[in-house]
C-alpha positions in Angstrom: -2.6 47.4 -0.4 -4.1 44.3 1.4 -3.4 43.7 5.4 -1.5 40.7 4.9 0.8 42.3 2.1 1.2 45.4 4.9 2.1 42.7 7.2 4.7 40.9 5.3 6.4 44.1 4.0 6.5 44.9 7.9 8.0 41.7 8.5 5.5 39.4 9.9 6.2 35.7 10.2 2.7 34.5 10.9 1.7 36.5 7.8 4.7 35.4 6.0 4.1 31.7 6.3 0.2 31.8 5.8 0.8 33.5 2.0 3.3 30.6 1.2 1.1 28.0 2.4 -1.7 29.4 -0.3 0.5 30.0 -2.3 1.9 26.0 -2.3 -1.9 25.0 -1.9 -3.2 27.1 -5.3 -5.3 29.7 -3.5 -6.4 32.2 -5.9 -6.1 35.1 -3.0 -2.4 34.1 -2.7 -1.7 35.3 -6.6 -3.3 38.9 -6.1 -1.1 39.2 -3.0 2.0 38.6 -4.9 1.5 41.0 -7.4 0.9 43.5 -4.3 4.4 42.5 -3.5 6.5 42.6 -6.2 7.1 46.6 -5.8 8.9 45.2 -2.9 11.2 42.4 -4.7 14.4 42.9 -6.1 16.4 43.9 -2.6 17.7 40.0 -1.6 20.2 38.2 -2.9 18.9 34.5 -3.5 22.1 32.1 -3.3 21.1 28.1 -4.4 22.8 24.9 -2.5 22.5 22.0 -4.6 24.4 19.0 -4.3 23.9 15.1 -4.1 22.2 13.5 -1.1 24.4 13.2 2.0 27.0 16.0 1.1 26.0 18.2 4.0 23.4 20.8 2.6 21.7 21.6 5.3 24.7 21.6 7.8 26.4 23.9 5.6 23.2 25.9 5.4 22.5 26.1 9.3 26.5 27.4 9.5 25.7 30.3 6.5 23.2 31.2 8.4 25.2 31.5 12.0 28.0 33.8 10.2 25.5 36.1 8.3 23.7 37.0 11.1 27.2 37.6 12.8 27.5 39.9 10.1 24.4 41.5 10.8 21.9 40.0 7.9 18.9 39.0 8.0 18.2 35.6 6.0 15.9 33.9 4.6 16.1 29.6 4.1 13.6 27.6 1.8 14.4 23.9 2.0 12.8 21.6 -0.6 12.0 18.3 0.9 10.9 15.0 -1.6 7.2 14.4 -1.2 6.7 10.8 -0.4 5.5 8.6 -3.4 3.2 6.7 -1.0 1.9 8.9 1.6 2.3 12.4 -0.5 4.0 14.2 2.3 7.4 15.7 3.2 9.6 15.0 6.2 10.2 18.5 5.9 13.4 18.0 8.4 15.4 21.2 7.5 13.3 23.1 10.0 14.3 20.4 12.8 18.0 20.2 11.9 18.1 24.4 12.1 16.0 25.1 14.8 18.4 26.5 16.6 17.8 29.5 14.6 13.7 29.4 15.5 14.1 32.0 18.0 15.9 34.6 15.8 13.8 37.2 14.3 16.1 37.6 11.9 15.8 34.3 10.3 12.7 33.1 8.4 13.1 29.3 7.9 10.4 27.6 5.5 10.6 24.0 4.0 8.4 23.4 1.7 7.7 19.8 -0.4 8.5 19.0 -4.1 4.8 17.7 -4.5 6.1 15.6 -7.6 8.1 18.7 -9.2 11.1 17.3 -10.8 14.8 19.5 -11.1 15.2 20.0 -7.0 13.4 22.6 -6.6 9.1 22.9 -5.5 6.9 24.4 -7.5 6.1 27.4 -5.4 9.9 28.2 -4.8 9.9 31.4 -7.1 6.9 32.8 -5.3 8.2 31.7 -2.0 11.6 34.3 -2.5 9.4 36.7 -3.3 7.5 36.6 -0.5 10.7 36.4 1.6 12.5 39.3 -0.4 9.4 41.4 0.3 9.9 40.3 3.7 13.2 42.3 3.7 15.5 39.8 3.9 19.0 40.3 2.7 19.8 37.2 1.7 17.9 34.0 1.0 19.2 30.3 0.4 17.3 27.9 -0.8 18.7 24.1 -0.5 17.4 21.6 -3.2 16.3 18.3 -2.7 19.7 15.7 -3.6 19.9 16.3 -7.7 21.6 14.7 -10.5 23.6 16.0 -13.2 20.2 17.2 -15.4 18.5 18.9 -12.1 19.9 22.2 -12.5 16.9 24.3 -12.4 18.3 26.4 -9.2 20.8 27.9 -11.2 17.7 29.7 -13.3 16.4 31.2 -9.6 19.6 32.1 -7.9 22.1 34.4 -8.4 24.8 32.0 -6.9 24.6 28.8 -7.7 26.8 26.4 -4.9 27.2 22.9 -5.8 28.3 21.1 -2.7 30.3 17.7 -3.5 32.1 14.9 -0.9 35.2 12.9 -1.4 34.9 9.4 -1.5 31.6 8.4 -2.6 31.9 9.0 -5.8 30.5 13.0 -5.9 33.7 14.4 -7.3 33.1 12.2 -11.0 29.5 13.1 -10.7 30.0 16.8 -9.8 32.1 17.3 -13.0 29.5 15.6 -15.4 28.2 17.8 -17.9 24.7 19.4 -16.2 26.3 20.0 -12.8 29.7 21.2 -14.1 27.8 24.0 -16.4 25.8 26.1 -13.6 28.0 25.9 -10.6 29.5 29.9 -9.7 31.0 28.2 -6.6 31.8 24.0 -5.8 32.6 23.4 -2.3 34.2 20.4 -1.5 32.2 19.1 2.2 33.5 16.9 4.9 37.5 17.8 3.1 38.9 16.1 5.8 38.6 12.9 4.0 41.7 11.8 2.8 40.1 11.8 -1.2 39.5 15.3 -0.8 42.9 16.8 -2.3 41.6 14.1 -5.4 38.0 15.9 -5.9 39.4 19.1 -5.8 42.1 18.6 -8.9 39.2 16.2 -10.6 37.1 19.6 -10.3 39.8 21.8 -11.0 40.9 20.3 -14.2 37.4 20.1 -15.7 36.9 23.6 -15.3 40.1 24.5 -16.7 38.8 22.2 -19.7 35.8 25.0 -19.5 37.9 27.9 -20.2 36.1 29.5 -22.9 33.2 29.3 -21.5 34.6 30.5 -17.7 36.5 33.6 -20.2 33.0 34.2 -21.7 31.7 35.6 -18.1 34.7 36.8 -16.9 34.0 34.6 -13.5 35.7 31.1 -13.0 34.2 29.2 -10.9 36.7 28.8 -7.3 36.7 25.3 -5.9 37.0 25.3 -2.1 37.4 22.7 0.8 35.5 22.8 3.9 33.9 20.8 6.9 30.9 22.0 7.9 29.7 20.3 10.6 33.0 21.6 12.5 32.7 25.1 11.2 36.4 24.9 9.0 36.5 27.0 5.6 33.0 28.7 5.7 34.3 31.9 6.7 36.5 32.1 3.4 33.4 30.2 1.5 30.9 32.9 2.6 33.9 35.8 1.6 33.8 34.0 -2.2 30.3 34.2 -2.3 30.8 38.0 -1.6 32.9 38.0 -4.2 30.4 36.9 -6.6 27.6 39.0 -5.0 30.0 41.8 -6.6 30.5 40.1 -10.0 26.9 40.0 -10.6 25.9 43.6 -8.9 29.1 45.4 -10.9 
């Protein structure tokens, strides 16, 4: 096995980050490195965040984060960030709005750009958790760019799929479109101290009820919670139903 596979089953960052840089840039080296790797895949549990734009993602993704660790997990984050249409880059601001986690060891943050890949996600994101799974992580998110009702591809990635919806602006109709409303495991109303909040969840609520077959088909329907990110309300409980579903999928 190469030194930089030795390194990232070990744990290294540096090493870590390099391979997913060649891996986003096409390097040839970066392919052989994977297949050293995959022995060492299989172990995390990849949970998606997908959701409109200005629902909260990444605030609800920077609190995750704080309460696994608490629970003594390490944790990986890939953040897909829109490539510019006119200078071809990223903001890439996920890794500024959670660097309070930058010191941690035992978080491995990584945004990485969508570079004109359509469905939320970057083209590299599949290599990328495996790179962070050999890592050793136990769990990694990854948070889509803002998608529509056809962007669904994180649900074919992820064993939890979390689509993250606000009151008021419309997100409840749009959540409960067809695309959206078919690969959700979890919706989480954000921000549910707007008054439109008790609305969203019975628009969400009776859709799914109208998707009773298919919810009886897997034994799993789909719990809709309410919770306010940014001031740390209903993420203990949301993190405890996404245990739940950990199970479902495991058992």
């Amino acid at each position: 096995m190469s030194d930089i596979s030795d390194k990232i089953v070990g744990g290294d960052v540096k090493s870590a980050a390099r391979l997913i840089r060649d891996i986003e840039d096409g390097m040839p080296v970066a392919i052989d490195t994977l297949k050293e790797l995959y022995a060492f895949t299989g172990n995390a549990y990849v949970i998606g965040i997908t959701g409109s734009p200005g629902v909260g993602k990444s605030t609800l993704v920077d609190v995750v984060v704080s309460h696994l660790r608490a629970r003594e997990k390490t944790v990986g984050v890939l953040a897909i960030d829109p490539t510019s249409p006119f200078s071809g880059g990223a903001i890439l601001g996920d890794r500024v709005r959670m660097r309070r986690h930058s010191l941690d060891d035992g978080v491995f943050v990584r945004s990485l750009a969508t570079r004109g890949q359509y469905g939320g996600l970057a083209q590299a994101t599949r290599s990328a958790i495996d790179v962070l799974d050999a890592m050793g992580k136990d769990y990694i998110l990854v948070e889509t760019v803002g998608v529509g009702q056809d962007e669904v591809d994180i649900s074919k990635l992820a064993q939890t799929t979390v689509v993250v919806v606000v009151p008021g602006l419309g997100d409840g109709i749009q959540a409960i479109k067809s695309g959206i409303l078919e690969v959700g495991d979890i919706y989480l109303i954000n921000k549910a101290d707007n008054e439109d909040a008790d609305r969203t969840l019975n628009d969400l609520e009776s859709m799914l009820n109208m998707k009773q077959q298919r919810t009886a088909e897997r034994n799993w329907r789909p719990p809709v919670l309410k919770a306010e990110a940014v001031s740390d309300v209903g993420i203990v409980e949301f993190i405890d139903e996404v245990e739940k579903h950990k199970n479902y999928v495991q058992n």
